[in-house]
Short mmCIF file of the C-alpha atoms (twelve columns), coordinates in Angstrom:
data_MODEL
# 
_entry.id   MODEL 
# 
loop_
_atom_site.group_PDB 
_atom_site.id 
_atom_site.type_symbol 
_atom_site.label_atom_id 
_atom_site.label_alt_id 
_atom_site.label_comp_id 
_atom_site.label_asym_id 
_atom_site.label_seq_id 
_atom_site.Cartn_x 
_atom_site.Cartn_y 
_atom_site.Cartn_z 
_atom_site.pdbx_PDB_model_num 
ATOM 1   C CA . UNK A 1   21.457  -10.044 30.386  1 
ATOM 2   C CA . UNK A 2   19.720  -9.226  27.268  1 
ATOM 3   C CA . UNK A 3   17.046  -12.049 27.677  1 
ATOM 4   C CA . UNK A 4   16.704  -10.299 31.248  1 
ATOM 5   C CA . UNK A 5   16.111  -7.012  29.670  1 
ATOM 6   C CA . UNK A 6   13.713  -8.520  27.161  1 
ATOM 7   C CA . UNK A 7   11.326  -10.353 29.755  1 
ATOM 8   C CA . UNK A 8   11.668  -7.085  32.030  1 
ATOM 9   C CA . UNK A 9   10.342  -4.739  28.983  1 
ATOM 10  C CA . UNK A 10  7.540   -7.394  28.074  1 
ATOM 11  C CA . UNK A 11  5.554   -7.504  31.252  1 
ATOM 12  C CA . UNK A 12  6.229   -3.758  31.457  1 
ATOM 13  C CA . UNK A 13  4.762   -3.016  28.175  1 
ATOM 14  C CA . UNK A 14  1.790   -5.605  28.949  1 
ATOM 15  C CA . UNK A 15  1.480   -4.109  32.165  1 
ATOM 16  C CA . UNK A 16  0.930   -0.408  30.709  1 
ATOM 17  C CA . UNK A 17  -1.383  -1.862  27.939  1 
ATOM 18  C CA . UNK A 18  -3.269  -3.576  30.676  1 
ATOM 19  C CA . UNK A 19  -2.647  -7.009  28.325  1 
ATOM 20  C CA . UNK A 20  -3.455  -10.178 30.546  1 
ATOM 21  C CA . UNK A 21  -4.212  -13.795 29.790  1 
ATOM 22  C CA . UNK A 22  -7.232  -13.597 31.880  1 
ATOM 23  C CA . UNK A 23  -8.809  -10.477 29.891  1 
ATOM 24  C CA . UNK A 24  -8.034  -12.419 26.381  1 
ATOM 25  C CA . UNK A 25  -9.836  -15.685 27.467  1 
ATOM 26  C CA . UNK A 26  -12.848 -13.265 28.602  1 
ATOM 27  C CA . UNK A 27  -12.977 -11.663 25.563  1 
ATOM 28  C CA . UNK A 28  -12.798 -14.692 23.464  1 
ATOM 29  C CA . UNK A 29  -16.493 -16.106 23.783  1 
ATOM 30  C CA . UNK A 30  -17.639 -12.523 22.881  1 
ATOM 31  C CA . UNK A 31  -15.515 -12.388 19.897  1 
ATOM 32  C CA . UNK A 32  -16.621 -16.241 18.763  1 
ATOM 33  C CA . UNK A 33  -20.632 -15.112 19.054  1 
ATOM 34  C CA . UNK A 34  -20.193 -11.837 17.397  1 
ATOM 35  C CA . UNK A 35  -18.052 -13.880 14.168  1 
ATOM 36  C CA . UNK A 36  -20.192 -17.106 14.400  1 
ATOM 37  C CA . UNK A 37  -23.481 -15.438 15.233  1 
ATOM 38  C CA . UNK A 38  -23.870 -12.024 13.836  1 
ATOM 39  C CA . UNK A 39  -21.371 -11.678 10.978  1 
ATOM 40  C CA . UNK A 40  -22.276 -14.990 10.023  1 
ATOM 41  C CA . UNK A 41  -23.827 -16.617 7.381   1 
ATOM 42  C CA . UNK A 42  -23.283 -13.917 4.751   1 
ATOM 43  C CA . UNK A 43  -26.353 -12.248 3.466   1 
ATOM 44  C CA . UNK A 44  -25.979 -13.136 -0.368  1 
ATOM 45  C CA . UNK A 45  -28.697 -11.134 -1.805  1 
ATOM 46  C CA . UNK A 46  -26.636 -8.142  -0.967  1 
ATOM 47  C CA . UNK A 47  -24.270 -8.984  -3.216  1 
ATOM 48  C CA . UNK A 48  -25.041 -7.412  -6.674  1 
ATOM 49  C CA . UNK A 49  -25.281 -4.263  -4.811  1 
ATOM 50  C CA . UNK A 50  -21.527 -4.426  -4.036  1 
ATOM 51  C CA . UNK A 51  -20.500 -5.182  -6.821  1 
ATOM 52  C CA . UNK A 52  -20.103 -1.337  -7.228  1 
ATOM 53  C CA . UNK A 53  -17.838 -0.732  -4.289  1 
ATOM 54  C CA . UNK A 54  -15.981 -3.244  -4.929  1 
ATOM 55  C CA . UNK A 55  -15.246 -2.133  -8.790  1 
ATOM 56  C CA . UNK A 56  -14.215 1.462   -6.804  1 
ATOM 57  C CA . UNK A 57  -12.041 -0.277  -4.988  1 
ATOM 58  C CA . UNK A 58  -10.476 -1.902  -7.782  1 
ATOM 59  C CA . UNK A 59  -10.359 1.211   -9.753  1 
ATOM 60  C CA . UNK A 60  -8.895  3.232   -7.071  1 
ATOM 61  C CA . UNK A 61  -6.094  0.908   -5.996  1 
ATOM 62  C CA . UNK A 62  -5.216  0.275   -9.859  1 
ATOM 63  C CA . UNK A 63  -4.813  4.350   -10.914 1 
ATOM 64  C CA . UNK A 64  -3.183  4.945   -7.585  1 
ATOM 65  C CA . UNK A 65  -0.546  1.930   -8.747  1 
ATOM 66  C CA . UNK A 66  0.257   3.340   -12.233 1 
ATOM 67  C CA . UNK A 67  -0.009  7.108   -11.042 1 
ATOM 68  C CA . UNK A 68  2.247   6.472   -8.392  1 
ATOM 69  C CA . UNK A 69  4.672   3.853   -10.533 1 
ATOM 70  C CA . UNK A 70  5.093   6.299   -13.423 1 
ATOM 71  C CA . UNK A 71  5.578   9.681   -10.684 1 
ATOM 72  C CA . UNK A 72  7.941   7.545   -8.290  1 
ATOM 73  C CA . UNK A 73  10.127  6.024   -11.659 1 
ATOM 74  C CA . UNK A 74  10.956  9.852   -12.245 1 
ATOM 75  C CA . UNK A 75  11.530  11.111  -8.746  1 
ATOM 76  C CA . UNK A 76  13.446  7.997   -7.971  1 
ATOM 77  C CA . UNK A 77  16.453  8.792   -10.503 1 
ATOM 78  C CA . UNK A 78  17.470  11.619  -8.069  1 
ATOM 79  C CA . UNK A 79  16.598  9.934   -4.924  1 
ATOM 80  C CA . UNK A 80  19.109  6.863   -5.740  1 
ATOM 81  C CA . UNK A 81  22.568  7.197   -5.192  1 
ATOM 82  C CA . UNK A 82  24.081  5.928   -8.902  1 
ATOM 83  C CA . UNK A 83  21.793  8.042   -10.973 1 
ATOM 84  C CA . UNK A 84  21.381  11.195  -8.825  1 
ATOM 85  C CA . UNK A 85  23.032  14.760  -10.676 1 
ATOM 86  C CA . UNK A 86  23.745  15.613  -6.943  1 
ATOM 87  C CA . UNK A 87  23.849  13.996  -3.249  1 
ATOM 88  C CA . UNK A 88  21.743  17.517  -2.429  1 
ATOM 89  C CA . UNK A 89  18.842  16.098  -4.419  1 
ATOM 90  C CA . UNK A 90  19.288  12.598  -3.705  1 
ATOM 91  C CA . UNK A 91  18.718  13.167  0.478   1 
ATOM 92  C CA . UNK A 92  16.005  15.623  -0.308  1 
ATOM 93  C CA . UNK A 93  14.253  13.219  -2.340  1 
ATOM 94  C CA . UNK A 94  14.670  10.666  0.064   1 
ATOM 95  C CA . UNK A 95  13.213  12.874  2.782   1 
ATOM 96  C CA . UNK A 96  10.407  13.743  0.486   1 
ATOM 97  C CA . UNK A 97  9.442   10.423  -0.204  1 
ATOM 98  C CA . UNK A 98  9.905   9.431   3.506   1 
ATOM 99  C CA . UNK A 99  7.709   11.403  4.668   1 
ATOM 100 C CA . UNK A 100 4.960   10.538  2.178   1 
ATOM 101 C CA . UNK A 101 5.461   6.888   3.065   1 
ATOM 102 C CA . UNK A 102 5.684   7.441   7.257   1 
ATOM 103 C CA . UNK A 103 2.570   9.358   7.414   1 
ATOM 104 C CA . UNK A 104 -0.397  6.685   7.655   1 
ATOM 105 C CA . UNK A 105 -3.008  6.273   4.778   1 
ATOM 106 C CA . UNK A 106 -5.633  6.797   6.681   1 
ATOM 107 C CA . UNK A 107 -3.943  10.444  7.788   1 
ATOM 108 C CA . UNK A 108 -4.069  11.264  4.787   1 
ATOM 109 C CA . UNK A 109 -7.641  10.338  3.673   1 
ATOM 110 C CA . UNK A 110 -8.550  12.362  6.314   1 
ATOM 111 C CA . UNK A 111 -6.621  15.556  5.827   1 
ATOM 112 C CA . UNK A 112 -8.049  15.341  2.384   1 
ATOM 113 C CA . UNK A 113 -11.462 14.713  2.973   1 
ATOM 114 C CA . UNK A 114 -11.928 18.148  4.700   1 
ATOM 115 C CA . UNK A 115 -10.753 19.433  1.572   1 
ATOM 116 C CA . UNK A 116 -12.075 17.891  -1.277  1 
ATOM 117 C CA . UNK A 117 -15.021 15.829  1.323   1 
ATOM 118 C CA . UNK A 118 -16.005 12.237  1.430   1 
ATOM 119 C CA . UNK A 119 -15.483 10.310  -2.434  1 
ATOM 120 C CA . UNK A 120 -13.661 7.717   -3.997  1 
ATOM 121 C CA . UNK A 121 -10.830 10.724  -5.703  1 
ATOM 122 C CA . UNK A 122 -10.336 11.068  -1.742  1 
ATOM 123 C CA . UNK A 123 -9.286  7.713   -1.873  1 
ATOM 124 C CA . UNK A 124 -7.524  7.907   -4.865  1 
ATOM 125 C CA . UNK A 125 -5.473  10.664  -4.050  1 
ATOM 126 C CA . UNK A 126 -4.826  9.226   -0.569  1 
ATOM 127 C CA . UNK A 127 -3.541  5.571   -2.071  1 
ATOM 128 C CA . UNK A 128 -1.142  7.606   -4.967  1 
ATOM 129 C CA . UNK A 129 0.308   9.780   -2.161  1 
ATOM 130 C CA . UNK A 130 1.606   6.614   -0.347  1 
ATOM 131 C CA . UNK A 131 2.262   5.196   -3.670  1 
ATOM 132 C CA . UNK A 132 4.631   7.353   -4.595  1 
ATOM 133 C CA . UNK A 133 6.188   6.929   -0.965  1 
ATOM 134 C CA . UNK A 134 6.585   3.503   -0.936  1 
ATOM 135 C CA . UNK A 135 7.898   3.406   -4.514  1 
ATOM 136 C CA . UNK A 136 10.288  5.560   -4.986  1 
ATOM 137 C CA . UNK A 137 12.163  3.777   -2.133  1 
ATOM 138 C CA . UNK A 138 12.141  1.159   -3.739  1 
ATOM 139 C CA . UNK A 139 12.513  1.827   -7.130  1 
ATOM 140 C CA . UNK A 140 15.836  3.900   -5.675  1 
ATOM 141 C CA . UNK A 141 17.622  0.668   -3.707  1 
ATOM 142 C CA . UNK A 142 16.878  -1.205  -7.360  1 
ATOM 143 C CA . UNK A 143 18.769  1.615   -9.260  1 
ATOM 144 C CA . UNK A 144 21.705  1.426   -6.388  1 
ATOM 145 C CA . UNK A 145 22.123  -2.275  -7.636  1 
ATOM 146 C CA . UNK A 146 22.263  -1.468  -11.731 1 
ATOM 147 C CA . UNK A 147 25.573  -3.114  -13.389 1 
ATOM 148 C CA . UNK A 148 27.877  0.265   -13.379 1 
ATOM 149 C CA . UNK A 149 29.381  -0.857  -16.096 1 
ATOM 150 C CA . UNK A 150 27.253  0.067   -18.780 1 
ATOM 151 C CA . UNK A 151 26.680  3.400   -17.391 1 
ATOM 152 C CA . UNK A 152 30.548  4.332   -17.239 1 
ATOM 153 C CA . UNK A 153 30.644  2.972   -21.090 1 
ATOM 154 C CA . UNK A 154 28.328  5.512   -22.141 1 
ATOM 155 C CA . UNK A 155 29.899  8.274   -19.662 1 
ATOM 156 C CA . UNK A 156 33.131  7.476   -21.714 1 
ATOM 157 C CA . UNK A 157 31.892  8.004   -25.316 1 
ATOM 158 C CA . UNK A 158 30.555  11.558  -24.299 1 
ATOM 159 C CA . UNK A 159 27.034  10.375  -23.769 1 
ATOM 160 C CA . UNK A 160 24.483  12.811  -22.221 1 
ATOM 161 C CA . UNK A 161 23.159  12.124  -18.294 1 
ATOM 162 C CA . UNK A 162 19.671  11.886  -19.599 1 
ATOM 163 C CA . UNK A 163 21.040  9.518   -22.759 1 
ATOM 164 C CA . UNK A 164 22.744  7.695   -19.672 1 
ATOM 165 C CA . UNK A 165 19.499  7.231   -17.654 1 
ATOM 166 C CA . UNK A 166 17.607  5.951   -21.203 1 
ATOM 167 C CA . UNK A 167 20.517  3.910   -22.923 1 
ATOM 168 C CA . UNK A 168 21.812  1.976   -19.986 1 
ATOM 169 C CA . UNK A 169 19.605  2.544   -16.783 1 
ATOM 170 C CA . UNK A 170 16.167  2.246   -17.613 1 
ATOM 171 C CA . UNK A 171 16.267  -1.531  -19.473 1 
ATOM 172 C CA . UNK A 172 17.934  -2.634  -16.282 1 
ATOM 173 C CA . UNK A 173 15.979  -1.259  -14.099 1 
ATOM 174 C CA . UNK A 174 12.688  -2.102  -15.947 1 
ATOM 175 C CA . UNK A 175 12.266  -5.635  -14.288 1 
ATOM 176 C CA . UNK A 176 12.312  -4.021  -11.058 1 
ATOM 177 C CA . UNK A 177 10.013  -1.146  -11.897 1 
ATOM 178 C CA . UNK A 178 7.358   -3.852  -12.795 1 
ATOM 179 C CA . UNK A 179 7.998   -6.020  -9.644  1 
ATOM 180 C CA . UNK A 180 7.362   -3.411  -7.874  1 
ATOM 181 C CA . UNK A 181 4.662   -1.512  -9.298  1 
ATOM 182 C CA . UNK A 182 2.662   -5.136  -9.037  1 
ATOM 183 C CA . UNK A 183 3.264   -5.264  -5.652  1 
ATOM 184 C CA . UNK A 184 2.337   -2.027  -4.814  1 
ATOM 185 C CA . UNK A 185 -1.044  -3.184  -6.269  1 
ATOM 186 C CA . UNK A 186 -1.820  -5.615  -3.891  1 
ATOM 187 C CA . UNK A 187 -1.105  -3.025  -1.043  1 
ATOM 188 C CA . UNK A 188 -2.929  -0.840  -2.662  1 
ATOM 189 C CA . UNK A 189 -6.039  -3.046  -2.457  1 
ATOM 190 C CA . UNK A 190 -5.568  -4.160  1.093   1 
ATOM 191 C CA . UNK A 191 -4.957  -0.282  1.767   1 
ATOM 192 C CA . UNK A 192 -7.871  1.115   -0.207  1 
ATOM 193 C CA . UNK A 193 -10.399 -0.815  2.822   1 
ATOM 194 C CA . UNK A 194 -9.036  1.336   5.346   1 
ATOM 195 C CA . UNK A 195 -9.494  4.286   3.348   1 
ATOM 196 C CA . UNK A 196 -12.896 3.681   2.091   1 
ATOM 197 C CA . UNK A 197 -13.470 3.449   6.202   1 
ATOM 198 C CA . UNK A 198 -12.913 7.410   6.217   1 
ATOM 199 C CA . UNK A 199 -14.873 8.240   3.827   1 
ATOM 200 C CA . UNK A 200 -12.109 6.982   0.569   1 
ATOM 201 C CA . UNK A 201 -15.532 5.043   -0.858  1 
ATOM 202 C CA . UNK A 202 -15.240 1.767   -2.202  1 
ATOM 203 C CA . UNK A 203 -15.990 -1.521  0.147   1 
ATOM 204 C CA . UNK A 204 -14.154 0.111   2.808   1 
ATOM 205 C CA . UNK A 205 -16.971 2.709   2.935   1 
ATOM 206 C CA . UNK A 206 -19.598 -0.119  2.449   1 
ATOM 207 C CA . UNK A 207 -18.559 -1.932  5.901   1 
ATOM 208 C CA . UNK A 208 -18.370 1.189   8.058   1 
ATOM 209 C CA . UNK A 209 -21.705 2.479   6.735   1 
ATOM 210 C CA . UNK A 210 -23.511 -1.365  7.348   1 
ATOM 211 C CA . UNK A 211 -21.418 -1.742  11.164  1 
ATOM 212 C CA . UNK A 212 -23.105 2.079   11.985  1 
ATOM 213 C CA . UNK A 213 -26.583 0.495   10.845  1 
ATOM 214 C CA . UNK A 214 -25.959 -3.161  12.798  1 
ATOM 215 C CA . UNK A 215 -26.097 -4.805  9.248   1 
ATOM 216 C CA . UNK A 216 -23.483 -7.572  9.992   1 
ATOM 217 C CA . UNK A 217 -24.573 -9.943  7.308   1 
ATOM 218 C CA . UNK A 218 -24.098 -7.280  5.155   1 
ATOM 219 C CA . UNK A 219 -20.432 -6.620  6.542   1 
ATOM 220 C CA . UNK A 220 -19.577 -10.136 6.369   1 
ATOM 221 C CA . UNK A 221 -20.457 -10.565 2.252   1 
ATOM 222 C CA . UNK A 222 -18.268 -7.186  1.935   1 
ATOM 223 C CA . UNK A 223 -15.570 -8.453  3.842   1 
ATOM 224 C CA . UNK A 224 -15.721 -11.817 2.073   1 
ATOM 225 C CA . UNK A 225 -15.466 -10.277 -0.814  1 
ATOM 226 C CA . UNK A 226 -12.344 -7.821  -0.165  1 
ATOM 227 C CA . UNK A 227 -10.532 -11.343 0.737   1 
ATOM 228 C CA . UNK A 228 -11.698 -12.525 -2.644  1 
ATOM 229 C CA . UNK A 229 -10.583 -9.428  -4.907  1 
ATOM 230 C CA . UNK A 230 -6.927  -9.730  -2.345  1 
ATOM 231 C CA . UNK A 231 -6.549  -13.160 -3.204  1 
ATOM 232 C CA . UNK A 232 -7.338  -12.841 -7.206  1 
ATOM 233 C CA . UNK A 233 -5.154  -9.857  -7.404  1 
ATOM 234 C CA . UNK A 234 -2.566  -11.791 -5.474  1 
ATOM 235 C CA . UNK A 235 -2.459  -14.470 -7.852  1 
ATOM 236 C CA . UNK A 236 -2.949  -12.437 -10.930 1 
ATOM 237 C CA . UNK A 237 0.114   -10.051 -10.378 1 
ATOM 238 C CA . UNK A 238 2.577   -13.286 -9.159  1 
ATOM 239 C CA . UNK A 239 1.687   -14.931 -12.621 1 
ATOM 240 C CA . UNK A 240 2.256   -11.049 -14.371 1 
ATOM 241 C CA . UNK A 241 5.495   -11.241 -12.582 1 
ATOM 242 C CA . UNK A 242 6.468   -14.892 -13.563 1 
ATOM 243 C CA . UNK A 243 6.061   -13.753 -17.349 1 
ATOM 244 C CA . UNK A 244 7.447   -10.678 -17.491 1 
ATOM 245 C CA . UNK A 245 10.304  -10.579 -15.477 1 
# 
């Protein structure tokens, strides 16, 4: 019955998003000549003068990270459930930080670029907003799965709530914080293309402005070298992790 129901809702849903075998193969030679043909080979001598955009990019994704890390590490003491004064501020925060994180990026990019226009703090701002989403869910489920026992030690000597949170909450929790704040760095990066497409700035900015102008080599050295900066930041923040935590 449920394999019924699955198979039924399939070729429904392909049927509304007029999805057929038929109009993928056609596509496909199209698709093949404009990678093989116009994107490619890269136009190296463009490169030096991306090496700009692409240290935006960097820069933007790395002070949305520790912005959002150090912002989220506060506002995620009320929003989990073993360190929160009150369940009234623990939903709220929760609701907060949801809808930070459900709202696309690339909403927000644009809802701030009619305020503060077209920049890389557009992007900035944009990247620490979802930052801050993302994190302080996450930093929350980490403090819901601190060893209670060292809290209640200190709750039974007459400790304070904020000499709780410092004493025996934050060294467990560091680890995590860290984790996390390194992967939100590699989102961030992979993130900060779509908002440069907006007007964020950074490489993101560079490929929409050379696919406007039909400069595809162009494109493909700026894409090539997002997948580069993805893949060193990748590596760099796994062997961070391996040391550190």
């Amino acid at each position: 019955m449920f394999l019924a129901f699955l198979a039924a809702l399939t070729v429904w849903s392909a049927i509304g998003t007029n999805f057929t075998p038929g109009a993928l193969w056609g596509g496909i030679g199209d698709g093949a000549r404009f990678l093989f043909v116009d994107l490619m080979p890269p136009d190296t001598d463009k490169l030096p003068g991306l090496i700009g955009p692409a240290l935006d990019t960097i820069y933007m994704s790395f002070v949305a990270m520790v912005i959002g890390a150090l912002v989220a590490s506060v506002l995620s003491i009320f929003a989990a459930a073993t360190t929160s004064p009150h369940p009234v501020f623990q939903v709220g925060m929760r609701a907060f930080s949801a809808m930070l994180r459900n709202v696309p990026v690339i909403i927000w990019t644009i809802l701030l670029v009619a305020s503060f226009g077209l920049g890389k703090l557009v992007g900035t701002l944009s990247l620490i907003i979802v930052s801050i989403g993302m994190l302080v869910r996450c930093f929350a489920e980490s403090l819901e799965e601190i060893d209670m026992g060292q809290v209640e030690a200190l709750r039974s000597v007459g400790a304070s709530y904020w000499q709780v949170i410092t004493q025996a909450v934050l060294p467990q929790f560091l680890p995590s914080l860290i984790g996390w704040a390194l992967f939100n760095l590699e989102v961030n990066v992979r993130a900060s293309t779509i908002v440069g497409m907006v007007g964020g700035g950074g490489l993101g900015f560079t490929i929409q402005s050379g696919l406007k102008l039909f400069q595809y080599k162009e494109v493909s050295m700026a894409v090539l070298l997002v997948l580069a900066i993805v893949l060193a930041t990748e590596f760099l923040t796994n062997r961070i992790r391996e040391r550190i935590i």
